[in-house]
N, C-alpha and C positions, 0 to 999 in steps of 0.2 A: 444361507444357500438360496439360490433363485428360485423361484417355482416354473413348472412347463408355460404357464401362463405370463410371465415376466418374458421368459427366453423368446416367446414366441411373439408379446410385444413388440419387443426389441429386434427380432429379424423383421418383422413387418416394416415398422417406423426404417430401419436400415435400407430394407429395398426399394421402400417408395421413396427415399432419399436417393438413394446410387441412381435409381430408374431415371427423378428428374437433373440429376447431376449429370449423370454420364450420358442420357440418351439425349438424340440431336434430331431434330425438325425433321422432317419426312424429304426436303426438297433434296434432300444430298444424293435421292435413288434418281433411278432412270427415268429421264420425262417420257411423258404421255400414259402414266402409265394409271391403270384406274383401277382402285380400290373395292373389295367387296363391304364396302361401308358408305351407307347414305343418311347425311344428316337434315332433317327438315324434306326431303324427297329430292333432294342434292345428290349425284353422287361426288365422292370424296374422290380424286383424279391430281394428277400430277400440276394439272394447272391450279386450282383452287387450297391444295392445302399447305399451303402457306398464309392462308388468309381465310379461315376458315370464317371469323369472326364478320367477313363481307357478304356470307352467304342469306339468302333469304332467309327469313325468319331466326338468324342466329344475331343474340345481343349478349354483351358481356366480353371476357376472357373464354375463347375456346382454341386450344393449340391440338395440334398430334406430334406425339415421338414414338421413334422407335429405336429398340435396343434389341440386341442378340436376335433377331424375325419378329418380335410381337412388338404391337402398338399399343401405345398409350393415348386414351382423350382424354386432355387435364382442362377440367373448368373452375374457372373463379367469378362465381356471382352471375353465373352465363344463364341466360333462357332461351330455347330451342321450341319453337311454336310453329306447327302446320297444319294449317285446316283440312287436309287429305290425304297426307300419311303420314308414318310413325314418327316422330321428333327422332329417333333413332331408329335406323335399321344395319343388322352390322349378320356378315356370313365370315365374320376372320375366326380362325379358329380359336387364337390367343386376345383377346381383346380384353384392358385395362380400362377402368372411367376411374379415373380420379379427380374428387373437387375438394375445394374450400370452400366455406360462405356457406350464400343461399342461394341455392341453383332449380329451375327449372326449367323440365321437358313435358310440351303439351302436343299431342298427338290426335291424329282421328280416330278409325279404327283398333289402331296400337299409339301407345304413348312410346315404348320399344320394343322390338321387335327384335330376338337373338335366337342367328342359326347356328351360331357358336359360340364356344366356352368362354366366357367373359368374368372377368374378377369387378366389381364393381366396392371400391373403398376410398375414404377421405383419404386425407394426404398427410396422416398422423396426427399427431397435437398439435395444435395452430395457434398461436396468439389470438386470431382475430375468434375464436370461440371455435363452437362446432362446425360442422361442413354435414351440409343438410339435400338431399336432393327429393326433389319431386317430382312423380311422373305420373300425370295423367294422360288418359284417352278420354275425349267427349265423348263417342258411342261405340264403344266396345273395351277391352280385355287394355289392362292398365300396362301389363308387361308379360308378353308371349317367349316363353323359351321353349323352343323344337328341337327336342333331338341332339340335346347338350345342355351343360351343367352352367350354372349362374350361382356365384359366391360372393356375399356383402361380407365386410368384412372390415378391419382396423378404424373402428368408432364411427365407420358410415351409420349416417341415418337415413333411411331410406322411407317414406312414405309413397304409396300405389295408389291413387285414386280409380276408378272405371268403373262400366255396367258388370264388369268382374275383377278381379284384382290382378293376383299373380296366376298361373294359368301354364303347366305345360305339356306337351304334346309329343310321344311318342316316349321316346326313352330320357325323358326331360328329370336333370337331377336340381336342386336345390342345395344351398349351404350356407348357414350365417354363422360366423364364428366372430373371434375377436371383437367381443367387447361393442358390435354392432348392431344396431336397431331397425327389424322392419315392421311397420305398420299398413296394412290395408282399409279402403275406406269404400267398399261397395255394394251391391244389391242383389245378385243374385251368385255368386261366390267369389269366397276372397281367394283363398288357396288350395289348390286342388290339381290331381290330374299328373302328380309329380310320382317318379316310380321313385324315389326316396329321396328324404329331405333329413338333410345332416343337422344337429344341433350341437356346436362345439361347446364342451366342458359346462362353464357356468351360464348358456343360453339357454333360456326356456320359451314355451309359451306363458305369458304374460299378460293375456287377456283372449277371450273369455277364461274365466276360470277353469278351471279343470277342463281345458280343451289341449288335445293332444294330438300327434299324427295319426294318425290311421292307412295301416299298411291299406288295408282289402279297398279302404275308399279314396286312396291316394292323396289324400287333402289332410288339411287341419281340421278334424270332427270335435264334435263334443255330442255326447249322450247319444253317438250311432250315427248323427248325422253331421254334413260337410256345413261348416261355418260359413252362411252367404256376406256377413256383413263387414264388420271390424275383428281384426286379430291382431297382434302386435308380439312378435318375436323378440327375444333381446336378452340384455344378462340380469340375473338375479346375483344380487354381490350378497360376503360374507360380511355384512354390515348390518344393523337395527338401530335406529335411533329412535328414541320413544315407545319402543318395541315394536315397532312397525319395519319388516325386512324392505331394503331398499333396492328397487328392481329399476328396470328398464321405466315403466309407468309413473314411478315420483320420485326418482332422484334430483330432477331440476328444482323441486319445492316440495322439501320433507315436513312444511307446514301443513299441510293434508291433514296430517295426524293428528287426531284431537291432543294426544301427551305431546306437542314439538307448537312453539310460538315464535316469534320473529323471523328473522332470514336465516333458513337451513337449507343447506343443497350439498349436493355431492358430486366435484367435477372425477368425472371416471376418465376421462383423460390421464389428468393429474393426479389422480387419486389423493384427492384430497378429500377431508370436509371440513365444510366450511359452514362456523357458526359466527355472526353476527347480531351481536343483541338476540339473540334465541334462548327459551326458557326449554328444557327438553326434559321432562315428566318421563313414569315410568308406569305403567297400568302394576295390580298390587302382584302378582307371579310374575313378575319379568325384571329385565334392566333398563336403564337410559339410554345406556350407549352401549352398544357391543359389538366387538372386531374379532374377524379372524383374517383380516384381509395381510398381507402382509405388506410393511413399510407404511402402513395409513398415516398419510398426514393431517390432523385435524390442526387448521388453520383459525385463530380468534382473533376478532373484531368485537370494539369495543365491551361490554359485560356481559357474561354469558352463563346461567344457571342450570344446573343439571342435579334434577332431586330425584332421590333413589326411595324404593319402598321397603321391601321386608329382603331384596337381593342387594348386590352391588349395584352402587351407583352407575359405574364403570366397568367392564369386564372385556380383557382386552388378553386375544389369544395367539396373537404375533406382535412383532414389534412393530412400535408407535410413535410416534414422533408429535409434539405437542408445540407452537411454535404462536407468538404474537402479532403483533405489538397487544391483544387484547387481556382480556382476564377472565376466569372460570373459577364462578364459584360450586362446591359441589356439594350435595347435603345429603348424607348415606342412611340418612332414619337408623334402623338398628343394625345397623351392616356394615360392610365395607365403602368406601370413598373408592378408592380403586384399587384393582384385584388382577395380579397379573397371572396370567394363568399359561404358562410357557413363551410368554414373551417380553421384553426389554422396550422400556419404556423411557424416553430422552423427550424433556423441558426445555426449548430452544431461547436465547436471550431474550431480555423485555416480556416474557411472559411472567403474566401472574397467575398462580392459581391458590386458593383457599377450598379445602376441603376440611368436612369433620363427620366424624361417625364414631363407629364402636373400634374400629380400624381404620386410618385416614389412608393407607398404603397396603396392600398387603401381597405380597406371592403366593402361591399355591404350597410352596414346602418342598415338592417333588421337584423341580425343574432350577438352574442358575441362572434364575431373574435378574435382570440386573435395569438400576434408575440411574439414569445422565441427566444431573442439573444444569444447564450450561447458562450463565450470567443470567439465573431465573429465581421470582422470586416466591417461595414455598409455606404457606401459612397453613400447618397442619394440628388438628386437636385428634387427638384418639383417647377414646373412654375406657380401651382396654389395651390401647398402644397404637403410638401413631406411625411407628414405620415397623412392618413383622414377617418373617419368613421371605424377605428380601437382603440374600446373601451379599449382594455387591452396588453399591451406592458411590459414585462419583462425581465428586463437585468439581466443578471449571469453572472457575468465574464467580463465583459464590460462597457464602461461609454460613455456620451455625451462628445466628446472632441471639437466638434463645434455645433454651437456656443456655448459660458459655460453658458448663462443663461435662455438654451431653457432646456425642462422638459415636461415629458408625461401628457398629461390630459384628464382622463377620462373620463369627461363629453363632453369637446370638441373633443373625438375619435383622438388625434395625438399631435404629436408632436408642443408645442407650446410657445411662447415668449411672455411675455409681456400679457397673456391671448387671444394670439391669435392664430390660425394656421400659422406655420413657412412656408413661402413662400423660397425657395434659396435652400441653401446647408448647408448639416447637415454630421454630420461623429461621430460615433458608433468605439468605438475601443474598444478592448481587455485591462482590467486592467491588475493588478496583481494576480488576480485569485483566492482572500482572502477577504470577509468582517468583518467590523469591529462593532459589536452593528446596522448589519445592512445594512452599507456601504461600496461601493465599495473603496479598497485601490489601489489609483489612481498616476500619478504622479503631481496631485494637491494639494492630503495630506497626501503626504505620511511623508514627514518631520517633520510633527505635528501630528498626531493623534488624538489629542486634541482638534481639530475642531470639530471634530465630537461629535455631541451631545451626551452625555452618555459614554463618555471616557475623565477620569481624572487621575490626578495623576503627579509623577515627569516626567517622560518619557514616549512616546509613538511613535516609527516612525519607517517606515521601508526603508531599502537600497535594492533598487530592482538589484545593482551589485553583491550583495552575497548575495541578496534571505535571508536578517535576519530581522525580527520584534524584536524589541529590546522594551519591558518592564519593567521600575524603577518603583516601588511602584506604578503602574497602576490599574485603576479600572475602567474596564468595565462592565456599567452595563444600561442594554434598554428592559425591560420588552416584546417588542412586535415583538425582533428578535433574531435570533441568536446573542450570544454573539461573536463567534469567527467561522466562517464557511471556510473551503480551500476547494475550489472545484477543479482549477485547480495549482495551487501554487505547481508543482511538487519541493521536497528536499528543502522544507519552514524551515526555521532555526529560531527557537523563542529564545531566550534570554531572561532569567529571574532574573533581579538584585531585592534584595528585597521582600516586601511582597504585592501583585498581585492576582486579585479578578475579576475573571469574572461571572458575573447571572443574570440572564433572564427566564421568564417566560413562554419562549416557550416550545417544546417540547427539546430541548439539549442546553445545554449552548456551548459544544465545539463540533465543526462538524467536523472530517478530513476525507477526500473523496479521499484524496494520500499522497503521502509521506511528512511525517513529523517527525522533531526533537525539542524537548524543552528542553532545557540546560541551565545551569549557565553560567556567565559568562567569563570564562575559567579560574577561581584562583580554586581550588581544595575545596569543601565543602564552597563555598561562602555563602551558606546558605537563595541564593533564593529559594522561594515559592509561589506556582501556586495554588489557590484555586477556584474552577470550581463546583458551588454550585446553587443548586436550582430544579424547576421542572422537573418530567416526569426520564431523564438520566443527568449525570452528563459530559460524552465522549463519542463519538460515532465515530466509523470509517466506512467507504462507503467499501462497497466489494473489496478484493482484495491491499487496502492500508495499510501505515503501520504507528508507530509510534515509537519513540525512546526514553526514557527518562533520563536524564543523570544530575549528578551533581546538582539537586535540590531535592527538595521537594513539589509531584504533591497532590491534595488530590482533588478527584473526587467524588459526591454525586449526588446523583438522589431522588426521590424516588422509581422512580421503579428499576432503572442500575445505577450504577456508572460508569463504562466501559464495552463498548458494542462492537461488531461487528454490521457488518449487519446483521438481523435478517434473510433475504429471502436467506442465503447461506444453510439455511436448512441443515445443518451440514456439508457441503461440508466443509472438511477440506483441500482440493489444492484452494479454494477462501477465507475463510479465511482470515478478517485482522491482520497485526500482530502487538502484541506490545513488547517492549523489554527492560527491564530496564536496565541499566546500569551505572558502573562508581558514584559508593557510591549514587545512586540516591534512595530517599523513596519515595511509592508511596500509599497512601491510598487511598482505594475505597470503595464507600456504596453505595448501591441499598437495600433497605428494604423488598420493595415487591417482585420482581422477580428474584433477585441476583447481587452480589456486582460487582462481573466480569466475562462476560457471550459472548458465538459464537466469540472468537478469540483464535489466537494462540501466545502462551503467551511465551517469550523469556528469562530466568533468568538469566545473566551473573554476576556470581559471586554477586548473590545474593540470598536471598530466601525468600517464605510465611511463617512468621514468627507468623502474631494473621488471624486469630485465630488457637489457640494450633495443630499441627495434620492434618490442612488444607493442599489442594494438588492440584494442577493443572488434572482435566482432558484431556488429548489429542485427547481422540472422541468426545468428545462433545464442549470442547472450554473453559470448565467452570471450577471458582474454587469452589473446594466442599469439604464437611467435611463427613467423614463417606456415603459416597455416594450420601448423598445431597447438593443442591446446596448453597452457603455460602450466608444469607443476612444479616450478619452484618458485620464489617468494616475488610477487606480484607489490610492487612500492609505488605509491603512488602520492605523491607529492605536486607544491608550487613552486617553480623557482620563479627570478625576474624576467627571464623570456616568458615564463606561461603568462605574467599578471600585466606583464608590461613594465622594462626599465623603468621608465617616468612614474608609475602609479608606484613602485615599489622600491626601495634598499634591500641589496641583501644582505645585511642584516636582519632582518627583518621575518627572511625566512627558515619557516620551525625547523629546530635541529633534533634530535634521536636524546630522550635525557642521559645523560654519560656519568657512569659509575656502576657499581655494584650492588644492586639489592637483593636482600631475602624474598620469599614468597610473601613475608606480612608487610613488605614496603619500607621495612629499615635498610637504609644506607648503611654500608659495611668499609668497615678501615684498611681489611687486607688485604693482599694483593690475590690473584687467583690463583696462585702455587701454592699460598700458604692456606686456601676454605679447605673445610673437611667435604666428604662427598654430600652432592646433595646436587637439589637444584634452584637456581640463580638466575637472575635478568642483569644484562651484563650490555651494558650502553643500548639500552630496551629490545635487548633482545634474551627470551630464555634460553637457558644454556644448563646441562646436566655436563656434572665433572662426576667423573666416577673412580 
């Protein structure tokens, strides 16, 4: 569930998005008309603000918009400099300053000068880094607000220089919420004079220490009296690395800390953190690392060290997300490695981590912790047990490659041998990135396939040197899993000899999540075939992946899709999976209820939709559709010698439907169809239920 502080991210980042989306340049209102906002000692008027960035003393990106009656100033990298009045002065009552970059306003008197309610925030998470502004006055009061509220806000960083800082006057409110930073840099007071100053949620003050507002003295005090110099507002997160909590003051370089060495930071943006070559110590009462942050991604670069003393190494109270390409080693002294203490912890691919302690994993007991390995690899020693009171453990992508006859167990929370908790050393490595009816294809079977419960047939095995699963008259088939799932299997090469049956009663009999190819096996119209039948969709490809189909015959069924994209690309045609037939390949699809082939981007190479009559590929929408709707019955698509070109081709030549009668295991059958018993049959490659 989200927290108030996510929701309220995400409408921020939303409106300063709609704001610069939908709002439009100032010049659309009524000329002549002039502005109670003067920039540089400009005022702002119908003639000038379309060109703001022409006005004296203004360099950089400065635009104005407006939406619904209030204006927006958006600056990118902009500097606003006047030797005699305020680099801003603004009496609108709604007034927006949104920047990126590094912006400055340098002022005389006032740096800015606000007789009205003004929001002043960056423009969300930016690629280009933070979005930083700066406003000094040479001699006097760095930013005056009279008689109206001033709110920083959505990860602004705001630094005040002046002979006083922030400063305001009359029934002047103040407010720094969202994850935003202000700092003052002056001489005889920083902030003061405010009839009340808001601190949302996780903002504090953040320097001087124990310095606080003070109603009676309207300022930021410390010890009874107002702060003349530096103060710096901002968020203190549920973070500690080195046991040092990570505030507003050193999250950019959590090296400060004497326990934290190499590069550690923490983008609060992203909420990320991020360890590169960093050794992160733990003083003797404390931890290394510890979160309550929720969804923390700690990002590794290159080798990353994290030594625990007489607590956990790690102690992590929401869930977390651990991701590479680097590696984490962790060393727990007489403790826990890592200790999840009401939150779910997931290993993102190419990650390595080695841990060891007296517990290399452990939960709390009280809460359904659960660990997502995803194609990561896990080198764990526990002297009293390496994985404990961690009810739900999930491998993708990965297998136990030590010991082979240890296995998760849910009842006993870990990892366990023989029905007992595994004491020693255990090691989690990265499969081949493909399951089969379920299971991981490993290099324990991969040479058989066959092992695998619910895979029969003549052939089943794959060569993990050229990346090809190789299928003879194969039938996969496991009610309670995917039949054929690639998650990470990047330019997976299937091979199809024969006639080959995958169904399952899950939601997709085939999952491709990246790039794949299903091909014959390289004789021209060999007259393999791929039959991918049963519940829910018949193919389904992950956002963004593709597939290729060539020199067989695919036939896909669902009942709601036949072949699908991902649904959540919401018509985004640049994410988009794509599929592509080619090289005399036939490919039938059926979705009954919601369409036969739907949200991808469909690739015809010399070939074409041929049933039903008239049918056509949609390009906006993904879909194939007849007369403007969407197609749900059986979508065929095939080469003839019109598609390939008379001269290039005989038709002969072109693949026909295999004809005859088979079982589900791929025997050829003698009878006629009056004389089978009930059951179900492919019957000139199509399945067919006689009942």
């Amino acid at each position: 569930m989200e927290t108030k502080r996510h929701l309220w991210n995400k409408l921020a980042a939303i409106t300063a998005l709609l704001t610069m989306m939908f709002a439009v340049p100032v010049n659309t209102q009524a000329q002549d008309e002039k502005l109670d906002l003067w920039i540089a000692g400009t005022q702002v008027t119908s003639d000038n603000w379309d060109n703001l960035n022409d006005l004296p003393g203004v360099s950089g990106e400065v635009i104005l918009y407006h939406s619904s009656g209030s204006l927006t100033l958006f600056l990118n990298n902009a500097t606003i400099y006047s030797s005699k009045y305020p680099a801003i002065e603004s009496n609108i009552h709604s007034l927006s300053i949104q920047f990126e970059g590094k912006n400055k306003m340098i002022g005389s008197y006032r740096g800015m000068r606000l007789l009205g309610n003004t929001w002043i925030t960056s423009n969300g998470t930016s690629e280009q880094g933070e979005a930083v502004l700066d406003v000094e006055a040479t001699g006097g009061i760095g930013i005056e607000v009279s008689n109206c509220s001033m709110d920083v806000a959505q990860f602004a960083i705001l630094n005040v220089k002046g002979n006083t800082g922030i400063v305001g006057f009359q029934s002047a409110e103040l407010a720094v919420r969202n994850d935003a930073i202000v700092t003052t840099d002056a001489k005889s007071g920083a902030i003061f004079s405010f009839k009340n100053i808001i601190l949302e949620r996780q903002i504090s003050i953040c320097a001087p220490d124990d310095a606080v507002y003070d109603k009676k003295l309207k300022g930021i005090a410390k010890d009874g009296s107002l702060v003349k110099d530096r103060v710096m507002i901002g968020p203190v997160y549920d973070l500690k690395v080195g046991g040092m909590q990570v505030t507003a003051t050193n999250y950019n370089d959590l090296s400060v800390n004497d326990f934290v060495e190499g590069n550690a930071s923490y983008d609060r943006a992203r909420n990320i953190l991020n360890l590169n070559g960093a050794t992160v110590g733990a003083p003797i009462e404390d931890v290394a690392i510890e979160s309550g942050i929720p969804d923390l991604k700690i990002k590794l670069g290159g080798v990353n060290k994290v030594n625990g003393s007489n607590y956990p190494s790690m102690l992590l109270r929401a869930n977390t997300f651990i991701y590479g390409p680097g590696q984490m080693d962790i060393s727990a002294g007489y403790n826990c490695g890592i200790y999840l203490e009401g939150g779910n912890l997931t290993v993102g691919q190419r990650c390595r981590i080695g841990i060891t302690g007296d517990y290399a994993i452990a939960g709390d007991g009280k809460s359904p912790t659960q660990l997502y390995l995803n194609n990561s690899t896990l080198q764990a020693e526990g002297r009293e047990a390496v994985i404990s009171s961690v009810p739900f453990v999930v491998l993708n992508g990965c297998y136990i490659s030590e010991p082979l006859n240890a296995k998760f167990d849910v009842f006993k929370g870990g990892l366990v041998v023989d029905g007992a908790l595994l004491k020693g050393k255990a090691v989690i490595e990265p499969s081949y990135g493909f399951t089969i009816a379920g299971q991981e294809v490993t290099p324990l079977n991969c040479n058989d396939l066959k092992v695998i419960d619910g895979v029969t047939g003549d052939l089943a095995m794959y060569d993990p040197a050229t990346k090809t699963l190789t299928l003879k008259n194969a039938f996969i088939i496991k009610d309670s899993y995917y039949g054929l799932h690639n998650m990470y299997a990047d330019e997976l090469n299937i091979v199809v000899q024969g006639l080959n049956n995958i169904s399952s009663n899950v939601a997709m009999r085939c999952d491709m999540d990246t790039k794949t190819c299903i091909t014959g096996d390289g004789s021209m119209l060999s007259g393999g075939s791929l039959y991918l039948d049963g519940k829910s969709i018949g193919l389904s490809l992950g956002c963004s992946s593709s597939l290729v189909v060539e020199e067989i015959e695919l036939n896909a069924r669902g009942d709601k899709r036949g072949i699908t994209g991902d649904s959540y690309t919401y018509g985004l045609r640049d994410e988009r999976s794509t599929v592509t037939v080619q090289n005399y390949a036939v490919v039938e699809a059926l979705g009954s209820e919601e369409g036969s082939i739907r949200e991808v981007r469909l690739v015809l190479n010399k070939c074409a939709i041929h049933e039903p009559l008239d049918a056509e590929y949609d390009i906006e929408k993904g879909d194939v559709t007849l007369w403007g709707k969407i197609v749900k019955a059986p979508v065929i698509i095939y080469a003839t010698p019109e598609d390939v070109g008379i001269d290039a081709v005989g038709a002969d030549l072109v693949p026909v439907r295999r004809q005859g009668i088979y079982n589900l295991q791929g025997a050829r059958l003698t009878q006629d169809w009056e004389s089978l018993p009930k059951g179900i049959y492919i019957v000139d490659g199509v399945k067919r239920v006689k009942e």
